[in-house]
C-alpha positions as protocol buffer text, in pm:
chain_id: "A"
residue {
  index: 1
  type: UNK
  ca { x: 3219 y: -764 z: -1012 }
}
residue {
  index: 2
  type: UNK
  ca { x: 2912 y: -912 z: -1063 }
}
residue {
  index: 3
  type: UNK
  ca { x: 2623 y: -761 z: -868 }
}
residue {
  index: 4
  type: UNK
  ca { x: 2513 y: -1122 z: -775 }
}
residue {
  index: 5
  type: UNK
  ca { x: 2191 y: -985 z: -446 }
}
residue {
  index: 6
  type: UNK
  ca { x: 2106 y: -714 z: -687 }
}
residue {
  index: 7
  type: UNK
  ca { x: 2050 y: -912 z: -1017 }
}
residue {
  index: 8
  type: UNK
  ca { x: 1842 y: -1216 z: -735 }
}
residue {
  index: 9
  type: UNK
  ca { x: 1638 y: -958 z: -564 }
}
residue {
  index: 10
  type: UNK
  ca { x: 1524 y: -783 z: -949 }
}
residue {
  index: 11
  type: UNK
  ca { x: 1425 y: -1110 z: -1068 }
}
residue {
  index: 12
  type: UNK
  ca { x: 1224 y: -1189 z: -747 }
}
residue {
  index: 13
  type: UNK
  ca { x: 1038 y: -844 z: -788 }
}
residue {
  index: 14
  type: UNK
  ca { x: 993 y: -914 z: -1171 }
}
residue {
  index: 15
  type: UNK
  ca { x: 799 y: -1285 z: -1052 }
}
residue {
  index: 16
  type: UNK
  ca { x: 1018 y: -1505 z: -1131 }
}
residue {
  index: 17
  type: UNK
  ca { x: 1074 y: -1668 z: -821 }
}
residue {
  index: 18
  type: UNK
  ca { x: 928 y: -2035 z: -786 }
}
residue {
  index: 19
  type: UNK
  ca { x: 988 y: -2131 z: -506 }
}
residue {
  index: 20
  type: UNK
  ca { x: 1254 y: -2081 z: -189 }
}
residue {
  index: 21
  type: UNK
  ca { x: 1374 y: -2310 z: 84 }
}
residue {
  index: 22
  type: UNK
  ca { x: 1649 y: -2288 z: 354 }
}
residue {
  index: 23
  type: UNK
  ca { x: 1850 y: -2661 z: 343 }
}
residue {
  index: 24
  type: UNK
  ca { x: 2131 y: -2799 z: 547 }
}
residue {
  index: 25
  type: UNK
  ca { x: 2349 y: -2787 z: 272 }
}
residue {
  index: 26
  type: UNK
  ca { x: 2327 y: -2691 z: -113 }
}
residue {
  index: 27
  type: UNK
  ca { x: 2687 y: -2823 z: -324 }
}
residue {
  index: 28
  type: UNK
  ca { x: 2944 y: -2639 z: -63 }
}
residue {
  index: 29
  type: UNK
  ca { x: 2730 y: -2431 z: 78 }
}
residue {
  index: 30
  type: UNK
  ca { x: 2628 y: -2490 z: 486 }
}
residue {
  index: 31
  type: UNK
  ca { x: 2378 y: -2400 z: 592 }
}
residue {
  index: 32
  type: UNK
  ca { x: 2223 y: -2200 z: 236 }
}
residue {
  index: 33
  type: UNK
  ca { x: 1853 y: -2060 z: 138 }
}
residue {
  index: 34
  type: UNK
  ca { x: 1846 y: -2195 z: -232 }
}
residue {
  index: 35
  type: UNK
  ca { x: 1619 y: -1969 z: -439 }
}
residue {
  index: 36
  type: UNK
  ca { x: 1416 y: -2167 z: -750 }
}
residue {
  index: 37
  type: UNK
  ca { x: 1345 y: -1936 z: -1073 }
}
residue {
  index: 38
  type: UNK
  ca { x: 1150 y: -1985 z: -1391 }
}
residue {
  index: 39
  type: UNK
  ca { x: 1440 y: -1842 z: -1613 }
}
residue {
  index: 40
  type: UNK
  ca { x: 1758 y: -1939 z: -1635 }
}
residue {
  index: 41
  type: UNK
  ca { x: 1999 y: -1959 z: -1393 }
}
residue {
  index: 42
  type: UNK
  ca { x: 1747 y: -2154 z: -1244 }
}
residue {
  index: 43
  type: UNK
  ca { x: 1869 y: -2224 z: -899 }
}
residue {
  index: 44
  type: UNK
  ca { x: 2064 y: -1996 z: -704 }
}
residue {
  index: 45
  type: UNK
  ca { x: 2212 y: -2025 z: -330 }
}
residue {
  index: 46
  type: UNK
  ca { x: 2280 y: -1785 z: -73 }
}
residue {
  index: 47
  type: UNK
  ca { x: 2474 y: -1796 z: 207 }
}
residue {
  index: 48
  type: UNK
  ca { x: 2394 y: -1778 z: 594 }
}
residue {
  index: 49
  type: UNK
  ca { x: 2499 y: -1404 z: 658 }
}
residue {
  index: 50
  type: UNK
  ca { x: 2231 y: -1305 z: 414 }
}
residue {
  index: 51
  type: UNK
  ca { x: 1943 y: -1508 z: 515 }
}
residue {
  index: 52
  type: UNK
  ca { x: 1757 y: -1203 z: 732 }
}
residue {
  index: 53
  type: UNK
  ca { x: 1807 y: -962 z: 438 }
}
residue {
  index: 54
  type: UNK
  ca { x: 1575 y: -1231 z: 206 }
}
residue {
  index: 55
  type: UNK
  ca { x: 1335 y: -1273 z: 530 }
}
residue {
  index: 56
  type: UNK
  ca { x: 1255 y: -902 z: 519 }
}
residue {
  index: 57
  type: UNK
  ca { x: 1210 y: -915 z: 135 }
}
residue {
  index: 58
  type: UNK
  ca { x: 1000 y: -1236 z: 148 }
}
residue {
  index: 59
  type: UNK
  ca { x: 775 y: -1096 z: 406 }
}
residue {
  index: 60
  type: UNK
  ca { x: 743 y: -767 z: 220 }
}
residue {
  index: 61
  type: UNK
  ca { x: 607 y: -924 z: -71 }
}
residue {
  index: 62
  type: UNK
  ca { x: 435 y: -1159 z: 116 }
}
residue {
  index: 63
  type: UNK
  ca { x: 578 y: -1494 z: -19 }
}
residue {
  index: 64
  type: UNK
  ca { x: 610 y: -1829 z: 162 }
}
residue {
  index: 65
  type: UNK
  ca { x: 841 y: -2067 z: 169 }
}
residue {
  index: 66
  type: UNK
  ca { x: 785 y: -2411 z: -24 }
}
């Protein structure tokens, strides 16, 4: 299984996180926070039930959406 929050959350503590913003609806996904990197895979989505867990982490490290 691939440890998809754990490899998202290492590459937003190495910097490479863009840019983040929470949209209406990314492909399939409804509502989705859709995460912007500098490396590749450079977009990745995640769902609703995980939105607070990336609040907490944003906050922590200070970052702002946009």
């Amino acid at each position: 299984m691939y440890p998809y929050h754990n490899k998202i959350k290492q590459r937003i503590y190495n910097g490479e996180l863009i840019k983040y913003e929470f949209v209406s609806v990314y492909k399939q996904i409804a509502p989705a926070l859709v995460l912007y990197f500098n490396t590749y895979p450079y977009v990745r989505p995640v769902r609703q039930h995980r939105f607070e867990e990336y609040r907490k982490l944003f906050e922590e490290l200070g970052l702002r959406e946009g």
